[in-house]
ChimeraX commands (.cxc) that place a marker at each C-alpha (Angstrom):
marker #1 position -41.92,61.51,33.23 radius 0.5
marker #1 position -38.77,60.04,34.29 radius 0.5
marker #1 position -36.83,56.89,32.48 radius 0.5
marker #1 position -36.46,55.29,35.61 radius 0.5
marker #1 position -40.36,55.71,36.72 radius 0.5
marker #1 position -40.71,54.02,33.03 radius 0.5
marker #1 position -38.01,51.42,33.55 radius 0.5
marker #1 position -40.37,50.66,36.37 radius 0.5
marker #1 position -43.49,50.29,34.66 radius 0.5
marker #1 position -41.82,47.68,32.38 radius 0.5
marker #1 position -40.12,45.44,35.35 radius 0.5
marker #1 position -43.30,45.34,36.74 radius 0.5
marker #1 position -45.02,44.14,33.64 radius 0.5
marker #1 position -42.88,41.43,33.33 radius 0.5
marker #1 position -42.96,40.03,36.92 radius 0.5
marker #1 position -46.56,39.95,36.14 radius 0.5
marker #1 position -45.56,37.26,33.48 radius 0.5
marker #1 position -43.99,35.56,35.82 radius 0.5
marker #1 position -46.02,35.35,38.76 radius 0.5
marker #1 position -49.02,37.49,40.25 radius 0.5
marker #1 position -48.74,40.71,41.80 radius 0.5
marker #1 position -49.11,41.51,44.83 radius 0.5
marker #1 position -51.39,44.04,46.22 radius 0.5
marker #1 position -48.53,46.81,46.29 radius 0.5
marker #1 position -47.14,45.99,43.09 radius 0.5
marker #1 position -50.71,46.33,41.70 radius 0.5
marker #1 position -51.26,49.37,43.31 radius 0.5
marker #1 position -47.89,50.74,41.98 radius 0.5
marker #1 position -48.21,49.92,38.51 radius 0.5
marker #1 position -51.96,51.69,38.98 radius 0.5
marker #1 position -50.05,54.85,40.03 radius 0.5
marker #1 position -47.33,54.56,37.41 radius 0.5
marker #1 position -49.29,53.92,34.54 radius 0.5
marker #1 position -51.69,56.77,35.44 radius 0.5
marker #1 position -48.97,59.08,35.70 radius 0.5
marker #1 position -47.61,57.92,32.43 radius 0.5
marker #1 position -51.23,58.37,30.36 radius 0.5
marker #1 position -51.37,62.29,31.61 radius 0.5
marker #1 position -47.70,62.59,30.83 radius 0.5
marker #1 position -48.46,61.50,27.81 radius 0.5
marker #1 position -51.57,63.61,27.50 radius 0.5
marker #1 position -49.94,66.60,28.77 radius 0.5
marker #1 position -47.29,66.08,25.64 radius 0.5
marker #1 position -49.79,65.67,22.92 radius 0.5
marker #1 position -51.84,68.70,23.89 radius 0.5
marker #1 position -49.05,70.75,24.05 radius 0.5
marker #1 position -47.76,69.60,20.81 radius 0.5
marker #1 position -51.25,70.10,19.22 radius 0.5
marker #1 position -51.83,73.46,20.72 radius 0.5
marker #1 position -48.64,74.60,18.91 radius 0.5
marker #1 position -49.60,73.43,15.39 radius 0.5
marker #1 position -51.88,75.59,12.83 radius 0.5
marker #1 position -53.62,74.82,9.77 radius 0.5
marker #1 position -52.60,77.37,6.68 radius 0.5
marker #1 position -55.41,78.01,4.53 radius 0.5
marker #1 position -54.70,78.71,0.41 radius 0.5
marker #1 position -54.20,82.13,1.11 radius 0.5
marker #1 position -51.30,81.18,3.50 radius 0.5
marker #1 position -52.62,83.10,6.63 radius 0.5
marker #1 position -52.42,80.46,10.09 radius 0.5
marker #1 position -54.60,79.75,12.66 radius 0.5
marker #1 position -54.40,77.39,15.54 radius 0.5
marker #1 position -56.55,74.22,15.52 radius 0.5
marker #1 position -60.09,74.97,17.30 radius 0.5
marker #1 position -60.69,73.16,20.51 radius 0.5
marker #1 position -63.66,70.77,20.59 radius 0.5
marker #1 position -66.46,71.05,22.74 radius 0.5
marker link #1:1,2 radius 0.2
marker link #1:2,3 radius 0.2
marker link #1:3,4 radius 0.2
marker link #1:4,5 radius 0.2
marker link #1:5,6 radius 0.2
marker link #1:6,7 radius 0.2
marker link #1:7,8 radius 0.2
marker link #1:8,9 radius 0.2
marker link #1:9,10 radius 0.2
marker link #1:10,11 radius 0.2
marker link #1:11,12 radius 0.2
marker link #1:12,13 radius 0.2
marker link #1:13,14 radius 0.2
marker link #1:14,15 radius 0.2
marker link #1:15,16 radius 0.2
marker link #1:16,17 radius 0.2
marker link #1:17,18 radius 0.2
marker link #1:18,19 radius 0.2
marker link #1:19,20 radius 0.2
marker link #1:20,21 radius 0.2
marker link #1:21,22 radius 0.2
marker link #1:22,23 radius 0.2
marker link #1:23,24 radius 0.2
marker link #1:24,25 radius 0.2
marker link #1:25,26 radius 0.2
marker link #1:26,27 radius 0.2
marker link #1:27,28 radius 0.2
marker link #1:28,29 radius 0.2
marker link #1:29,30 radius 0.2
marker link #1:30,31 radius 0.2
marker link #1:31,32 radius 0.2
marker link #1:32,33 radius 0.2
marker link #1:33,34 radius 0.2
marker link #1:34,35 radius 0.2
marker link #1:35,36 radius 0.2
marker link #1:36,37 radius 0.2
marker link #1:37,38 radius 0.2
marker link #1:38,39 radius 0.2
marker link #1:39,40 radius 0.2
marker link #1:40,41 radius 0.2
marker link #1:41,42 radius 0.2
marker link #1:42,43 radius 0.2
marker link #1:43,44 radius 0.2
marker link #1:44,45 radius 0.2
marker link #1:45,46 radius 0.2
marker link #1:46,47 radius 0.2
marker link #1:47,48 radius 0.2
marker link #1:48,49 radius 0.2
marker link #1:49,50 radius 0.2
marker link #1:50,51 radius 0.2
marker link #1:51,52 radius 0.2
marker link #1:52,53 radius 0.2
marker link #1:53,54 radius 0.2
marker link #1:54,55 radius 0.2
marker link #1:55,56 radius 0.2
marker link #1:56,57 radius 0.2
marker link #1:57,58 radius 0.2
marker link #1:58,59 radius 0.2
marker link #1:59,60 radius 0.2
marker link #1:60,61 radius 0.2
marker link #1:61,62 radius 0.2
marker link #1:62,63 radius 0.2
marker link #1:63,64 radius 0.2
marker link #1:64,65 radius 0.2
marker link #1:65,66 radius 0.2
marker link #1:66,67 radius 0.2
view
């Protein structure tokens, strides 16, 4: 995800401090912060399917998937 699609998530967070929302600004920060949580999702299963366990015998095997 981009800085600036960040930056905006933030700015928009704290106009919401200051005053309500509007309808588009709600609907924004909806889109942003949806994007964000599978960007975010998208990292850590990435990250997880590139990690193994090693068992005492030293051999590696990727993580199993749960059901």
């Amino acid at each position: 995800m981009e800085q600036s699609r960040i930056d905006r998530i933030s700015e928009l967070t704290r106009i919401s401090r200051e005053r309500p929302l509007t309808e588009a600004e709600l609907a924004e920060r909806a889109e942003l912060r949806a994007e964000y949580i599978a960007a975010v999702k998208a990292s850590l299963t990435g990250q997880l399917e590139n990690t193994y366990l090693v068992d005492e015998h030293g051999n590696k095997r990727p993580i199993p998937k749960k059901k």
